[in-house]
C-alpha positions in Angstrom: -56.9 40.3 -92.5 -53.5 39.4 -93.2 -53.1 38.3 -97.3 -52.9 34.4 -96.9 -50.5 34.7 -99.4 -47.3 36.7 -97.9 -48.4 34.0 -94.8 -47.9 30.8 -96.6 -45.1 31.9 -98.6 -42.7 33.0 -95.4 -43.7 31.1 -92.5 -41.6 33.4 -90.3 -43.7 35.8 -90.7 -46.4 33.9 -89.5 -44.7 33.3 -86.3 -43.9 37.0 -86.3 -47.7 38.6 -86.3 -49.1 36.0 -83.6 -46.3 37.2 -81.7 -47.4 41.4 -82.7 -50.6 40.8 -81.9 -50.9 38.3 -79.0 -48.4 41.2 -76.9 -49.4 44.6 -78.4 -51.9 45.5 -75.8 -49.4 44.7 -73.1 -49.1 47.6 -70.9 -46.8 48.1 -67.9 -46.9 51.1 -65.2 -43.8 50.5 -63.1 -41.8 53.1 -61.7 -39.8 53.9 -65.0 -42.5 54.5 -67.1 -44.4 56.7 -64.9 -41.3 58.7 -64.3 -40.6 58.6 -67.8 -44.7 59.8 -68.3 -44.3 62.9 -66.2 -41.3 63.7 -68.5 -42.4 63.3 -71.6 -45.2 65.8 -70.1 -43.2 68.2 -68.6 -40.7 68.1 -72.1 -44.0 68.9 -74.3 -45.1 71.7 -72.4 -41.7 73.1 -72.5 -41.3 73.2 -76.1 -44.8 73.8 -76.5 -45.3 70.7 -78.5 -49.3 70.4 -79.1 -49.5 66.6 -79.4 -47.3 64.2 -78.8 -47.6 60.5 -79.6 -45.6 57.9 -77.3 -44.9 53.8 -77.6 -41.7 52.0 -75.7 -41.7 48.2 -76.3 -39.5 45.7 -74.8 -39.1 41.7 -75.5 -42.0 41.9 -77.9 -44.0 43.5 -75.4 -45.5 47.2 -75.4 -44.3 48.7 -71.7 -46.2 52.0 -72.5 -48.2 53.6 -75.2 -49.9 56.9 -74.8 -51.3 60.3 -75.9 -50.6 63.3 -75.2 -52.5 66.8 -76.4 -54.3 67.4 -79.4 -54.5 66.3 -83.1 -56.3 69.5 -83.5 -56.2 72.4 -81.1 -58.8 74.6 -82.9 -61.8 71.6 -82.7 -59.7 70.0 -79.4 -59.5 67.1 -80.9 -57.4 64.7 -78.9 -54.3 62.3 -79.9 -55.3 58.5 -80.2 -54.0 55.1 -81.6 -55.8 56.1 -84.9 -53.7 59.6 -85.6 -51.5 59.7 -88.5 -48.1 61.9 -88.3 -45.6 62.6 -91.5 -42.4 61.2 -90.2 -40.4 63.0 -92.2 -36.6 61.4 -92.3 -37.6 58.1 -90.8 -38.6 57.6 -94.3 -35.2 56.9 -94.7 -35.0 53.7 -92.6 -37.8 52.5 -94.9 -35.9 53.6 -98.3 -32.7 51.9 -96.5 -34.6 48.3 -96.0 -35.6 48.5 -99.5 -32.1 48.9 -100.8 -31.2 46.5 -99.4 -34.4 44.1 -100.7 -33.2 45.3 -103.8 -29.5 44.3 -103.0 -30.6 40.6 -101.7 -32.5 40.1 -105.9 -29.6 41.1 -107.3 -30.8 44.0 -109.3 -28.4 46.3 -107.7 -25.1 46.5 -105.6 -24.1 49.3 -103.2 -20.7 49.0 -104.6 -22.2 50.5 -107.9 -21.4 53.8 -108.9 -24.5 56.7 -108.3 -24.1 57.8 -112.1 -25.0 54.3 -113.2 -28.2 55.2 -112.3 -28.5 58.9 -113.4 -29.6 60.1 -117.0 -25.9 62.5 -117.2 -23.0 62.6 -114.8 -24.3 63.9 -111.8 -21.4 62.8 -109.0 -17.6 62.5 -109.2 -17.3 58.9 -110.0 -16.1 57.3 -107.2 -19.0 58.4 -105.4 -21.1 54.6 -104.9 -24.7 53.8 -104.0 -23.3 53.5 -100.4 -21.6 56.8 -100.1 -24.8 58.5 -100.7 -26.8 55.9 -98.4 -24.6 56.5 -95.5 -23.9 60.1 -95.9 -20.4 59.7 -96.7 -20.7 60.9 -100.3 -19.6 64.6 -99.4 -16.2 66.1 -98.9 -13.6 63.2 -98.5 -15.8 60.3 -99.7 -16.5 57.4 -97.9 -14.6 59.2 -94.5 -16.7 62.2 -93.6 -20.4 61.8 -91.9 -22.1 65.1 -93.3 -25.9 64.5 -93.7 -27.0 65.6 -97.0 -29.9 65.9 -99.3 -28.3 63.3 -101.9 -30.1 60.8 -99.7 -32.9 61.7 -102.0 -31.0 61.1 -105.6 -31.9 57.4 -104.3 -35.0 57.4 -105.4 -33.8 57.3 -109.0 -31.6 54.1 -108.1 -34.9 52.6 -106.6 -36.9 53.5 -109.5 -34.3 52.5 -112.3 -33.1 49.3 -110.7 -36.8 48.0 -109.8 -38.3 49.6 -113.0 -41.0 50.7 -110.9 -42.2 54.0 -109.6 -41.3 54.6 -105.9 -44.4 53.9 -104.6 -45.5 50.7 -106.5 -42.1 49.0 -104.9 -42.2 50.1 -101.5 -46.0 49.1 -101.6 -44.9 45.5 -103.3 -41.6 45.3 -100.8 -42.8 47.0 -97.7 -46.3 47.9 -96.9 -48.0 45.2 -98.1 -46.1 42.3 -97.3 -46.5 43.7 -93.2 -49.7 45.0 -93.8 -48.9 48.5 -92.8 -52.5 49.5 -93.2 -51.7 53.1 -92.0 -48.9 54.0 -94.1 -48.0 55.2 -97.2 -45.9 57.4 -99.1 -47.7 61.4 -99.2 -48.6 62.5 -102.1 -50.9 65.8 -102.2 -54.2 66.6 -99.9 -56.5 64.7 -102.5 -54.7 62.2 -101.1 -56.1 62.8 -97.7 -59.7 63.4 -99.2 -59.6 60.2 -100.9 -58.5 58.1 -98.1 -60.0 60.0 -95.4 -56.8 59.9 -93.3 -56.7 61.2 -89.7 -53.8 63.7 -89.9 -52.5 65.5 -86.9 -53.1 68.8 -87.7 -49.3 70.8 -88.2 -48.7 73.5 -86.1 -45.7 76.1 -86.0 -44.3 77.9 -82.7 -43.1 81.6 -82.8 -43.1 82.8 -79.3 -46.8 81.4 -79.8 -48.7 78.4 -81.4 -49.9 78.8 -84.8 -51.3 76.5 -87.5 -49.3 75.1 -89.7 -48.8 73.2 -93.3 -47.8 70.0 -93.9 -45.2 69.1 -96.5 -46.6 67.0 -99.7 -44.6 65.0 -101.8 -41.7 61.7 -101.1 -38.5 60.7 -102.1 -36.4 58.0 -100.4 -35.4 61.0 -97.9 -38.8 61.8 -96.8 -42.8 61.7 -97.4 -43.5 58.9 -95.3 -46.7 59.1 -93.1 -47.9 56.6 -90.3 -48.7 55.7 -86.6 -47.1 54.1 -83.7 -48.2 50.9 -84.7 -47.0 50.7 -88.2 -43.8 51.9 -87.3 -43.0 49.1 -84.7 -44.3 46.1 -86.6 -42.1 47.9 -89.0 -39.1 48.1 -86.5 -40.0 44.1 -85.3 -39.9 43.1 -89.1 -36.2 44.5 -89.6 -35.0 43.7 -86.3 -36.3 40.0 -86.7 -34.8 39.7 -90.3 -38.2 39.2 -91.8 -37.4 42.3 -94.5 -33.9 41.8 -95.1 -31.6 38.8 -94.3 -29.4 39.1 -90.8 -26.3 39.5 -93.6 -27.6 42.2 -95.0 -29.4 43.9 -91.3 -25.5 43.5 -90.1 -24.3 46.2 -93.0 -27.6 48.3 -92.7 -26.3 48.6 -88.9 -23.2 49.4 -89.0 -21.4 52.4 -90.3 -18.6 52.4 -92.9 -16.3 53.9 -90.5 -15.9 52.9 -86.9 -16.2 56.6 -85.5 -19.2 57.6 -87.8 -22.1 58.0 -85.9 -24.3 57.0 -89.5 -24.7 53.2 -90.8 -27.0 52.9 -94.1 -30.3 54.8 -93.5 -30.1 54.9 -89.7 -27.8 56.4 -87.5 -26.3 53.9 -85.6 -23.8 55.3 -81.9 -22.1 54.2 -79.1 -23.5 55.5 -76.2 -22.0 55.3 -73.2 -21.0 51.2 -73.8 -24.6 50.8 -75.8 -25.0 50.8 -79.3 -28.3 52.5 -80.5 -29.7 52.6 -83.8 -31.7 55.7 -84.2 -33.6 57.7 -86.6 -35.1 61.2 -86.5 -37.4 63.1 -88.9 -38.0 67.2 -88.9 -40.3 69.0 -91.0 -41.5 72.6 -90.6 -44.4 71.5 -88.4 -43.8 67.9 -87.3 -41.1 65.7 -85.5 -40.4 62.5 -84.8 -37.7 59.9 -82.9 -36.7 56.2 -83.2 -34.7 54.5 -81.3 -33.7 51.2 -80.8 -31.2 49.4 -78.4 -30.8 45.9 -79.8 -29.1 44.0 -77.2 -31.5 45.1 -74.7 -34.9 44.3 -77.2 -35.6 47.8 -76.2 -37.4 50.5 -78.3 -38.8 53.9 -78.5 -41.2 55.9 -80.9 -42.1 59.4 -80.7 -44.3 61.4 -82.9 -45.2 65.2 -82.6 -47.3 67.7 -84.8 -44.7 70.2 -84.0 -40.7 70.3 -85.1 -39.6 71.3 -81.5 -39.5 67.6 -80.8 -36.1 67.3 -83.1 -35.0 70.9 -83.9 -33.4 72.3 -80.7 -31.3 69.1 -80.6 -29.1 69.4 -83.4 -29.6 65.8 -84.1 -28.3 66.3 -87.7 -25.0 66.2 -86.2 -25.4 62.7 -85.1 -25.9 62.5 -81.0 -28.5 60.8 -79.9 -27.5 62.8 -76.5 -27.9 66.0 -77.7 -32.5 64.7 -77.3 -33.5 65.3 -74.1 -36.7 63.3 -75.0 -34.3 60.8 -75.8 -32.1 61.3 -72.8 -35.1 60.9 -70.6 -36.1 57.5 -72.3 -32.4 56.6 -71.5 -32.2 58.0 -67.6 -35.3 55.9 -66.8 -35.1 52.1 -68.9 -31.5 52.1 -69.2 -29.9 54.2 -66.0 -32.5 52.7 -63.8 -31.1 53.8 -60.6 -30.8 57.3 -61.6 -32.3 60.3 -59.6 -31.0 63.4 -61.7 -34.3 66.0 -62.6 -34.0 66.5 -66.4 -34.5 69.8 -66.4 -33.0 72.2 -64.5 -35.0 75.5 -65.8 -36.9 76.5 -62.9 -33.3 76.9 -60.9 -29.7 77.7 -61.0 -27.9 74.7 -61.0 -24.9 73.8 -58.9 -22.3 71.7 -58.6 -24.4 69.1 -55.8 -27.3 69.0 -58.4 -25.5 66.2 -60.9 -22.8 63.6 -60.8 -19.6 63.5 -62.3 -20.3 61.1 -65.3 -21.1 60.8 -68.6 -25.1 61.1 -68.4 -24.9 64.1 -66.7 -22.2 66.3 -68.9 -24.6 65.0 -72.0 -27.4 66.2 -69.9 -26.4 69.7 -69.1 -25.2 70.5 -72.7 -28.3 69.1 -74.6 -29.9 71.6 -72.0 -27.6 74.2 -72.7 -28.5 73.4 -76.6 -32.1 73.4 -76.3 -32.2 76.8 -74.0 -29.8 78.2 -76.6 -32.6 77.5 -79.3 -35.8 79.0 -77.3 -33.6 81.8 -77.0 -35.5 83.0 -80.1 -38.3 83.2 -78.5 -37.5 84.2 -74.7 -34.4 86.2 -74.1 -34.4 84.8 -70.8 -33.5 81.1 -71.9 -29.9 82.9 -73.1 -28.9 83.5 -69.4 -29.5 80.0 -68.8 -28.0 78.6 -71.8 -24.7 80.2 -70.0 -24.9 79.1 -66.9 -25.4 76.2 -67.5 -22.3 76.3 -70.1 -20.5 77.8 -67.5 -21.2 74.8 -65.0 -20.4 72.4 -67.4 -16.7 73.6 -68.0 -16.3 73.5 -64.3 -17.5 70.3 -64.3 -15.7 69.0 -67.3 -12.6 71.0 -67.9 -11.4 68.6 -70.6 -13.7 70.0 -72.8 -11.7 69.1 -76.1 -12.2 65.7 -75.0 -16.0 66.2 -75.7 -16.3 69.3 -77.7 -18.2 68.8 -80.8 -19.8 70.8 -83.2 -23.1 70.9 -81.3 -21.2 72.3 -78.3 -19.6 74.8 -81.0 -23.1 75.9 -82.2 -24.3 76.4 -78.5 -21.6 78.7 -77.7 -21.7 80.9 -81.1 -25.7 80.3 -81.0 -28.2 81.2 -81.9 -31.3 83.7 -83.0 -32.1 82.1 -86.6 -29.3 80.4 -89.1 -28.8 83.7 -90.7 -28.0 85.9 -87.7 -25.9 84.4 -84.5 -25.3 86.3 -81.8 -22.9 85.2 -78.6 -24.4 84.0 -75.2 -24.1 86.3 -72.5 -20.8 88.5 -71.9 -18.9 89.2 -75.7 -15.7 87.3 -74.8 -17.0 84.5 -72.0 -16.2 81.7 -74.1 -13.8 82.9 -76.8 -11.1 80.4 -76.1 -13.7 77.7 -75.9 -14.9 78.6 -78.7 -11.6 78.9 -81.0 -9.9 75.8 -79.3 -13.1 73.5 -80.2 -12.9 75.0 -84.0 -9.3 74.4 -84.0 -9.4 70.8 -83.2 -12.8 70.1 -85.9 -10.9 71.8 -88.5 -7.4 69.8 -88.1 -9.7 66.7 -88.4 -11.3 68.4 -91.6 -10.9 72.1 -93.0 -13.8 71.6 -95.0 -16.1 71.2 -92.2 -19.0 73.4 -93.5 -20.6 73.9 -90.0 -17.3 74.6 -88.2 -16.5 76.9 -90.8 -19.8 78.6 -90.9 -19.8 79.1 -87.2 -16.4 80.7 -87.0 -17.2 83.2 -90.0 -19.9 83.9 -88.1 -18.2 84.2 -84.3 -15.1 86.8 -86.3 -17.5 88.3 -88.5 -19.2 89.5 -84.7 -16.2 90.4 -83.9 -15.2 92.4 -86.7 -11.9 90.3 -87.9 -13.5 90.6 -91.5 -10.0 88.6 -92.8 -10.5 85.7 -90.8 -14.3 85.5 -91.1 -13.7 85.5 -95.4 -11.3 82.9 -94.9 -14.1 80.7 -93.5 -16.3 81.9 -95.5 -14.5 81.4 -98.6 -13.6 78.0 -97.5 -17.4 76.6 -97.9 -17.4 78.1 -101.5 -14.4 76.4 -102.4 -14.5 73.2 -101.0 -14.6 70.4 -103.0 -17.3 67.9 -103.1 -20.3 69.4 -101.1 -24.0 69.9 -103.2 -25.4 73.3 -102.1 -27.0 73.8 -99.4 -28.1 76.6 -96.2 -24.3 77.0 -95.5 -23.5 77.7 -98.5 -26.3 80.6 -99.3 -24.9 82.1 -96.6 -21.3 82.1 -97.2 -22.4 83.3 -100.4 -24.8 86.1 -99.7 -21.8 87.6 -96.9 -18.6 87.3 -99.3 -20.7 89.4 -101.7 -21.8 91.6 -99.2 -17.7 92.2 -98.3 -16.4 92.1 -101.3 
């Protein structure tokens, strides 16, 4: 039962869990969600996702909830409503409400600088609470979206401004005001002895699927873990104002520069003339996807006990388009008159197989990304990867229009982040390749992914000169905490010295 307490002192809130619980066995087969079904099926066997946990909700009503696979392959034991999943960085939608909690009692501003909070100087010191809580806090501050580990230095400004531990205040501010019976931060597996909780088993794929581990310990960046339900009375609560005032939910929401694709703990993009407010979390052995479009009271959860959910996407970069999951979600609640297949592996495409829009160009390259990445595995997903490049520059020749750094990575990609190869012929998309760098790096010549990728694409090519400018120019940027990029950049100038 709900504590009587937390009822009488916000009535809202009242109002708020008759309304959960009078609609959240509402289901709804129509023609989009059975489409949308047969998807989300064909999408797990392809990336060979053992279980996969789905919930879509609409004007306060669940439109489809269901499981797919196994919690556990070894004992076949199936998915349910009772499965836990670690959602990795969707912990940092929770860590972002509380911020903000914090914010509304006055015990912290995000205009305050990080070192405030810190025990010595950690952080130039113009770097502010906000900076680090929208990812701006790298490179030039407050401009550049570059999603960064910081995020979990927050957990000090938590700890020090509530004077509690972590835990105790998202418990006091979060779970136990909404009752989240089935989540809480992860500790260690006594944890999971203790409380007897109903993990999905983790599970790794390398050309084959293979048990896993699942990652112990939280921060404000991750540690989260918690099931469909949880995580939309969650998403009701903050879109409903009942965790943070509609002030402070209007900042959350909305990123410090118009063209950033983050806001303050959730990404927040313009998607074809839709705003969505999304979240993603990755681990080594589990995935998971949020995504919210307000003005349409529409909302999707996914949760997977496998990483291929989020990892061939790139979603780091900050596209929501780059998911086919995602894009399917999208082509069938949103494009409802669509007929486009979503995945066009079993054939060669051609040019009758997709219109000329914007749906279908995102479609084709988050393909194109996803075969680049299974690559690894199958040499025969790099052939597709470039035809299907290949049909997308004849479809879309303004390609600098659209070219990105995901687009970059796909045609540089891909066998692990420490050895990148070229798709297909050695030259096929050179000028592709250097005119998309070119136009990144005038916007920023620190990028650290641009300039990793073109190290990498000269370095192939044996211009050592050009690939140690790049390479040098991730060591000596200003302003960016360590990180994969720059163990790499490292490890090949001393290799070439």
């Amino acid at each position: 039962m709900f504590n009587p307490i937390h009822i009488k002192s916000n009535p809202k809130l009242f109002l708020f869990l008759i309304w959960i619980f009078t609609g959240i066995y509402s289901r709804g087969q129509n023609n989009e969600t059975l489409q949308f079904s047969k998807e989300l099926q064909e999408l797990k066997n392809y990336f060979h996702i053992p279980g996969l946990a789905v919930l879509v909700e609409k004007n306060g009503e669940i439109q489809y909830e269901d499981y797919f696979g196994y919690a556990n392959i070894e004992n076949k034991v199936k998915l349910d409503s009772t499965t836990l999943f670690p959602i990795a960085s969707l912990t940092k939608m929770f860590s972002g409400a509380l911020i903000f909690k914090l914010v509304e009692q006055g015990k912290l501003s995000l205009n305050d600088p990080m070192n405030a909070y810190l025990s010595k100087k950690v952080f130039n010191d113009s770097i502010k609470i906000k900076h680090v809580l929208s990812h701006t806090s790298q490179g030039d501050i407050g401009k550049n979206f570059y999603y960064s580990n910081r995020f979990g230095i927050l957990t000090t400004v938590i700890e020090k401004a509530s004077g509690q531990a972590l835990e105790d205040v998202m418990n006091d501010l979060i779970f136990k005001p909404l009752e989240l019976k089935n989540t809480s931060l992860l500790k260690d597996s006594l944890q999971i002895v203790q409380n007897d909780l109903k993990i999905a088993s983790p599970y790794i794929f390398n050309g084959s699927t293979q048990p896993g581990y699942i990652d112990f310990g939280f921060s404000t960046s991750a540690g989260i873990i918690s099931n469909l339900q949880d995580l939309l009375i969650f998403s009701k609560a903050l879109g409903n104002d009942l965790l943070i005032s509609e002030a402070s939910k209007k900042i959350m929401f909305s990123p410090p520069e118009k063209d950033l694709p983050y806001a303050h703990g959730i990404f927040s993009q313009d998607f074809d003339g839709r705003k969505i407010l999304w979240g993603y979390g990755q681990f080594d052995c589990y995935s998971s996807l949020f995504l919210k479009i307000p003005e349409e009271n529409l909302t999707l959860i996914l949760l997977a006990n496998s990483n291929l959910m989020s990892n061939p996407a790139r979603l780091i970069n900050g596209d929501i388009g780059t998911s086919l999951f995602a894009l399917s979600f999208l082509k069938n609640y949103c494009y409802k008159s669509m007929d486009m297949p979503l995945l066009e592996i079993a054939k060669t495409p051609t040019d009758n197989d997709l219109k000329d829009s914007f749906f279908s160009r995102k479609k084709l390259l988050a393909e194109a990304l996803s075969t680049s990445f299974l690559s690894r595995f199958d040499a025969i997903y790099m052939a597709k990867s470039k035809e299907l490049l290949k049909l997308v520059f004849k479809k879309f020749p303004n390609y600098l229009d659209y070219g990105d750094l995901n687009l970059l990575h796909t045609l540089i990609l891909l066998k692990d982040v420490s050895s990148y190869r070229e798709i297909g012929d050695f030259t096929l998309f050179d000028d592709n390749v250097v005119a998309i760098a070119d136009k990144l790096l005038k916007k920023d010549k620190d990028n650290p992914y641009a300039n990793m990728y073109m190290g990498t694409f000269y370095d192939r090519k044996g211009n050592i000169s050009k690939a140690r400018y790049h390479f040098k120019t991730i060591i000596d940027a200003k302003n960016f905490s360590s990180f994969w990029y720059t163990e790499e950049a490292k490890n090949w100038l001393e290799a070439h010295k």
